[in-house]
C-alpha positions in Angstrom: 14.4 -21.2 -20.8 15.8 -22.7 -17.8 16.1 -21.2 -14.3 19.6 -20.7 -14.4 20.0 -19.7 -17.9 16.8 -17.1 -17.3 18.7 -15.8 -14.0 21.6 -15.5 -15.9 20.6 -13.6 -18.3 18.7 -11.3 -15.7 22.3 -11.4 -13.6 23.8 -9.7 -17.1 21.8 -7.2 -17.7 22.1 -6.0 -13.8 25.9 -6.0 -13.6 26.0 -4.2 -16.5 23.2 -1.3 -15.1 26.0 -1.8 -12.0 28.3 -1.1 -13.6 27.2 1.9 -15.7 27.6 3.9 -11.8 24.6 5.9 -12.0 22.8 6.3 -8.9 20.5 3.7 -7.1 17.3 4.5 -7.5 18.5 4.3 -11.7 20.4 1.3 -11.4 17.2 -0.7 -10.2 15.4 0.7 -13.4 16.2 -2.3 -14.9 14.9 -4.4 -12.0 11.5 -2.6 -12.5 11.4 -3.1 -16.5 7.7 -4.7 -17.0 10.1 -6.5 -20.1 12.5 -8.2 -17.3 9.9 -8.9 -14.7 7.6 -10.7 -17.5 10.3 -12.8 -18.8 11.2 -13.8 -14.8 7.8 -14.6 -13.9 7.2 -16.6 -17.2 10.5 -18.3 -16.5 9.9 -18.8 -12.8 5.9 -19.6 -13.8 7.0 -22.7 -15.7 9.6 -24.3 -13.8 7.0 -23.9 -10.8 4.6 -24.7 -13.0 6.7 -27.9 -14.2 7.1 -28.7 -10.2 3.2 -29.2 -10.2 3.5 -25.8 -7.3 1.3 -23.7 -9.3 -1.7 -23.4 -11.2 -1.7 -21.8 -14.4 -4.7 -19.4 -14.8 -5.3 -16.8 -17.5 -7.3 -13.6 -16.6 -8.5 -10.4 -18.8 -8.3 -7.1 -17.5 -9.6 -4.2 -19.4 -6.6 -4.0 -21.6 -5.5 -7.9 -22.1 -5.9 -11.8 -21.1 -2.7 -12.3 -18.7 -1.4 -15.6 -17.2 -0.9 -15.9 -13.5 0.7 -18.4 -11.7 -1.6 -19.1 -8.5 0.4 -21.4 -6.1 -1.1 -24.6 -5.2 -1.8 -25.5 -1.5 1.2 -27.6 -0.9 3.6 -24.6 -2.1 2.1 -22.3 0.4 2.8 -24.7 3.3 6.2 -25.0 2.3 7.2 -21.7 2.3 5.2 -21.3 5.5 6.9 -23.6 7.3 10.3 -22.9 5.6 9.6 -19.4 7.0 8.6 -20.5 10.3 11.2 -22.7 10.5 14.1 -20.1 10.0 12.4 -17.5 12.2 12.5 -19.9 14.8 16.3 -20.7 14.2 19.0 -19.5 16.4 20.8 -17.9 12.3 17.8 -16.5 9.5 19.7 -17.0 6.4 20.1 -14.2 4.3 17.0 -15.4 1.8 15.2 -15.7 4.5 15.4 -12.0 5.5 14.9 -11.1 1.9 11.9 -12.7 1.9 10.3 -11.1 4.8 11.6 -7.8 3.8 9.4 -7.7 0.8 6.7 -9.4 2.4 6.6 -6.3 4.9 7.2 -4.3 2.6 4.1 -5.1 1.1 2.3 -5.8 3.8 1.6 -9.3 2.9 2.9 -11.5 5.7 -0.9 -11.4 7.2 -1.2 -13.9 3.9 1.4 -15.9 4.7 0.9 -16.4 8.2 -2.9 -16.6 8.9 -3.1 -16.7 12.5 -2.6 -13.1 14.1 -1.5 -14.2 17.1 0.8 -16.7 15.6 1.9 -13.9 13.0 2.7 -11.1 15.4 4.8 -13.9 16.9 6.9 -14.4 14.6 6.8 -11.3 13.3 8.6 -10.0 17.0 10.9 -13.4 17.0 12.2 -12.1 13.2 12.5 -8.4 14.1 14.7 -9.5 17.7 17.1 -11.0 15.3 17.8 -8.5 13.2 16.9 -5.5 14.3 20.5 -3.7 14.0 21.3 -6.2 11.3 23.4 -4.1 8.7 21.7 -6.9 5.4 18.3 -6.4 7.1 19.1 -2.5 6.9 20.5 -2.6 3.5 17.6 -5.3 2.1 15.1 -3.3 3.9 16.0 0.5 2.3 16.1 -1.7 -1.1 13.2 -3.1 -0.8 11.5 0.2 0.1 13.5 2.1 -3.2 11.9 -0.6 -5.3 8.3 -0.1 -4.1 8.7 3.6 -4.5 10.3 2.6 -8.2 7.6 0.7 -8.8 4.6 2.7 -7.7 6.3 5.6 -9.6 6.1 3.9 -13.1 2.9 2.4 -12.6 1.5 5.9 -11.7 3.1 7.2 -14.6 1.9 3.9 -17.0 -1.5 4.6 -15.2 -1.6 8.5 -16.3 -0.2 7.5 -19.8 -3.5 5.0 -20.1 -5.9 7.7 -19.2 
């Protein structure tokens, strides 16, 4: 399935949990369906995959053999450098401040950005920008609904397991 076709399928289903006007935290349900996020990754995993970005590695775990898509070298410079590149910028786009949202969110940006020094850097460059900012505020309390989402049902598929 192509990217676009893949997203817009994924684009569907959302507008029409929009749409249904429940609240939040039910709306992104759908976001945090292991049924959606499989078919994004797989979709995502083979186009990156395709792009020679990633390494295709299967794995078992005590209930199944899983495939993960571990980025190659050359994919984690990009997005390093993209990243440092629109910190640094005079305008972070709005994908941009996404991206560090969730990375922060999951305390991951020590991955991204190896050196400390270099990584509390940018991490005070980003946060002078939008600090205040009302999409860093609204990306930021969705990003933190989601976690809670999904540390909620995997608690729950955890306790279902036992």
């Amino acid at each position: 399935m192509a990217k676009n076709s893949l997203l817009s399928v994924f684009k569907s289903e959302l507008s029409d949990e929009i749409n249904q006007g429940r609240e939040l935290k039910d709306r992104l349900s759908v976001i945090t369906s292991w049924d959606i996020a499989n078919q994004l990754y797989d979709g995502l995993g083979s186009e990156l995959l395709a792009a020679d970005l990633v390494t295709k590695v299967s794995f078992k775990n005590n209930l199944d053999t899983h495939v993960i898509y571990v980025p190659k070298a050359k994919a984690r410079n990009q997005v390093r450098e993209e990243l440092r590149e629109q910190i640094n910028s005079s305008k972070i786009s709005r994908n941009a401040i996404s991206l560090v949202v969730i990375l922060e969110q999951l305390d991951a940006l020590k991955w991204v950005f190896t050196d400390q020094d270099e990584s509390s850097e940018l991490t005070s460059a980003f946060h002078q920008q939008v600090d205040g900012d009302a999409f860093y505020a609204k990306e930021k309390a969705l990003a933190k609904l989601a976690q809670d989402i999904i540390t909620r049902k995997k608690f729950w598929f955890d306790s279902w397991l036992s």
